[in-house]
C-alpha positions, 0 to 999 in steps of 0.5 A: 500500500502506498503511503502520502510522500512528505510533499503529498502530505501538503498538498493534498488534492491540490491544495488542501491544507495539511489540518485537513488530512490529520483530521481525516486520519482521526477514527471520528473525523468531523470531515465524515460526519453526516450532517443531518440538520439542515442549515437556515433558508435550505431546503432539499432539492430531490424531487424538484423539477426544473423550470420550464424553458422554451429554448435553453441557453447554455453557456459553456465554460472551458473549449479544450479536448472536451468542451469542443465536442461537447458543445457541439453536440450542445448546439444539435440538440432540439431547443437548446443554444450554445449562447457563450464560450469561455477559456482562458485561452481566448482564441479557443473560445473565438475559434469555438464560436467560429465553428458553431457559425459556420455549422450553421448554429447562431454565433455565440459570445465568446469569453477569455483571456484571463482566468476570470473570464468566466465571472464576466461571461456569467455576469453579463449572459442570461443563462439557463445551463452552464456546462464546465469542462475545465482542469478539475481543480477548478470545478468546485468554484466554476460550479458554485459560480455558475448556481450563485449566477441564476443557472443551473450547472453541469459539471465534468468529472469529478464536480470537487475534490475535497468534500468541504467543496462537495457540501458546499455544492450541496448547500449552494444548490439547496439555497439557490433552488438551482441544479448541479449535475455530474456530467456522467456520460456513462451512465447513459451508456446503452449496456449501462441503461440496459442493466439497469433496467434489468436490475430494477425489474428483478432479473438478477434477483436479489442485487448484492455486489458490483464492480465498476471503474475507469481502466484506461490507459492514459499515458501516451496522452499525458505524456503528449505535450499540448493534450493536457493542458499545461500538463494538469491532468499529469500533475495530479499523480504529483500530488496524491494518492486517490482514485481519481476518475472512477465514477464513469464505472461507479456511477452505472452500479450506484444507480442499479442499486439505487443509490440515494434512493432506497439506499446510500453508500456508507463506507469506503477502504482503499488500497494502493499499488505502488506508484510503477507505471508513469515513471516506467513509461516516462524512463522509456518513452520520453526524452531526458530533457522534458520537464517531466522528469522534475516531476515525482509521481506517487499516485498508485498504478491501481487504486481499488474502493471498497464500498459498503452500502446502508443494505449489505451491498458491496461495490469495488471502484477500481481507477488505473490510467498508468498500466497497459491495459485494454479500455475497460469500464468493468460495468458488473453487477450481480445478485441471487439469480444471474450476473452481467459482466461488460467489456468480456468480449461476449458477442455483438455487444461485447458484454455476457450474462448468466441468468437463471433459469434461462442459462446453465452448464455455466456456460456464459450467454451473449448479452444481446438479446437481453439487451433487445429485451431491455432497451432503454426508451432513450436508446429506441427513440434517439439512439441513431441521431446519438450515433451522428451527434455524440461522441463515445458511441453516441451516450454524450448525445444522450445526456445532452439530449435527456438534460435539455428535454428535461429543462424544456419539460420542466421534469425533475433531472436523472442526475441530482447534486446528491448523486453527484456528490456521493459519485465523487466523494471517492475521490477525497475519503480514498485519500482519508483511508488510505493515510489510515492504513486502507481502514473504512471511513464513512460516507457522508449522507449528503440527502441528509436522510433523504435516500430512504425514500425510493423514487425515480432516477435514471430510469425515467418515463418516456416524453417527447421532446417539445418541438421547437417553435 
């Protein structure tokens, strides 16, 4: 198990401050405790619905790698306009608007030039929906801006990074009466949806584990100078050691055992290999004068969370980006009647199952035909203009398409900021369990009670999209 290096130890997650992790490393850590009341002029936001909007603007902060397709695919979707773009770097953000044009789409505002830019863009544009797509370290703040400005915000992975910043997404949203959303593109993925059909009508009886994660191979792109920019998504294996990313594999689980709705997570054990695969890659790939190799990296090749939930349930999140490896999201889930297992070369999907009384001989089964049984209604009524507008197989169209009917429909969101905070709270308690030894610490309830109460997620009822008038 890999232990927090000197340097780590102040700076963990980036700029957290040394109090912090000694407090975490306390059996009772305040950090961890579930905060039941509910601060003065709060009130939850489960069950509320947007407002409705004839045509949603959206404002997108951050052009890079993702922000570039991602507000594209923005700008396809019925009933929703790309109004503004920001990036510190101003010329992304002319040249986004410049693309949006000529696509035919409304030239949006563009925004940048200095890290502020965002303050102004939000400030002065009327926006329905901010969209960030920024380093993470600058999530919590861009976020909470966003809310604080009149909109609601949708955020890439992770929302924060510390769960100071987690709650205080939570209350900002309680108090502003205002969404925050984890942009979980996965959990719109269609074997995902599917699964999770399949989970809530029974098919695997009684759901008892599951495991899921992020398992990529990264490390020609973190290497590659100008991919990452100014490095930043290298430089946080300089810093801790976390599971950073797993959500993408974390989040599908969470929500087939209903997660926050029904049951919560409650407590979290990490482990850690050693730190072996960037500096192996970096000693054989990368040329001695980069400047690179002023850097030490101590985050683990492969970090597992071992996650109990209120009812018995078992999820293992596993996040490695260091190793070679094929792409894998793992995407399991299991119960007292049959498993589903992705990413095992099963089939036309790439997925299997093993389902009782239909399967036998333990002999695994191509999951294709369940997956014809099961589709999600996303899937069937959008899924081929997905495939032409969407990245990743088509599952970014998907969540851009669900969101903005959403807001149009005036319905209550899929992807809440209590899901989002629970999703990404592995990223700081892997770090409190880990500077204790790998012992369980607890997950925060941030429902504040309010996951006893079953209702309705992902797994939504089918509407139409309003037509555009």
């Amino acid at each position: 198990m890999v232990q927090l290096s000197t340097a780590s130890r102040r700076t963990v997650l980036g700029g957290a401050l040394a109090t912090t992790l000694m407090a975490a490393m306390a059996p009772s850590s305040l950090a961890n405790k579930n905060p039941l009341g509910r601060p003065p002029g709060q009130e939850t936001m489960i069950g509320v619905p947007f407002e409705r909007h004839e045509t949603v603007r959206v404002g997108v902060i951050g052009v890079g790698n993702r922000g570039n397709s991602m507000s594209i695919g923005w700008s396809a979707v019925p009933g929703a306009t790309v109004v503004a773009v920001c990036d510190i770097r101003k010329d992304r953000a002319t040249n986004m608007a410049a693309n949006l044009q000529n696509r035919g789409r409304p030239r949006p505002a563009d925004f940048g030039g200095t890290a502020d830019a965002y303050k102004t863009m939000l400030n002065t544009m009327d926006l329905d929906l901010v969209y960030i797509a920024t380093p993470w370290e600058f999530h919590h703040e861009q976020g909470k801006a966003a809310m604080l400005a009149g909109a609601h915000a949708m955020v890439e992975l992770p929302v924060a990074t510390e769960l100071a910043e987690l709650w205080d997404l939570v209350d900002t949203s309680e108090r502003t009466r205002k969404h925050l959303m984890l942009a979980e593109n996965c959990s719109y993925g269609r074997n995902e949806l599917a699964m999770l059909k399949m989970a809530h009508e029974g098919v695997f009886g009684d759901v008892t584990n599951g495991h899921g994660g992020y398992l990529h191979d990264l490390r020609e792109l973190l290497f590659a100078d100008g991919y990452y920019t100014d490095d930043w998504r290298r430089k946080w294996h300089t810093r801790s050691t976390a599971s950073f990313y797993a959500m993408h594999g974390l989040a599908p689980i969470a929500a087939a055992m209903d997660i926050n709705r029904g049951d919560r997570m409650k407590t979290l054990s990490a482990t850690a290999t050693p730190p072996k695969g960037l500096a192996d890659y970096r000693a054989r790939k990368v040329p001695k004068g980069h400047r690179s190799w002023n850097e030490e990296y101590i985050n683990g090749d492969l970090v597992t969370c071992m996650i109990g939930t209120e009812k018995g349930r078992i999820i293992r999140a596993e996040h490695d980006v260091s190793t070679p490896r094929p792409y894998s999201r793992i995407n399991s889930l299991a119960g007292s009647r049959g498993i589903f297992e992705d990413y095992a070369g099963g089939g036309s999907t790439g997925a299997r199952v093993y389902l009782e009384p239909d399967h036998g001989g333990h002999n695994w089964a191509d999951f294709a035909p369940s997956r014809g049984s099961f589709d999600h209604w996303l899937w069937k009524k959008v899924g081929d203009d997905a495939a032409a507008n969407g990245g990743h197989g088509g599952m970014d169209y998907i969540l851009q398409w669900r969101t903005i009917q959403s807001m149009r429909t005036g319905t209550v969101p899929d992807i809440d900021v209590y899901d989002s905070a629970a999703w990404c709270a592995p990223v700081p308690l892997s770090v409190q369990s880990l500077a204790d030894g790998g012992r369980p610490v607890d997950i925060p309830d941030f429902t504040r009670g309010g996951w006893v109460r079953p209702r309705v997620g992902l797994d939504s009822v089918a509407l139409d999209m309003p037509a555009v008038v």
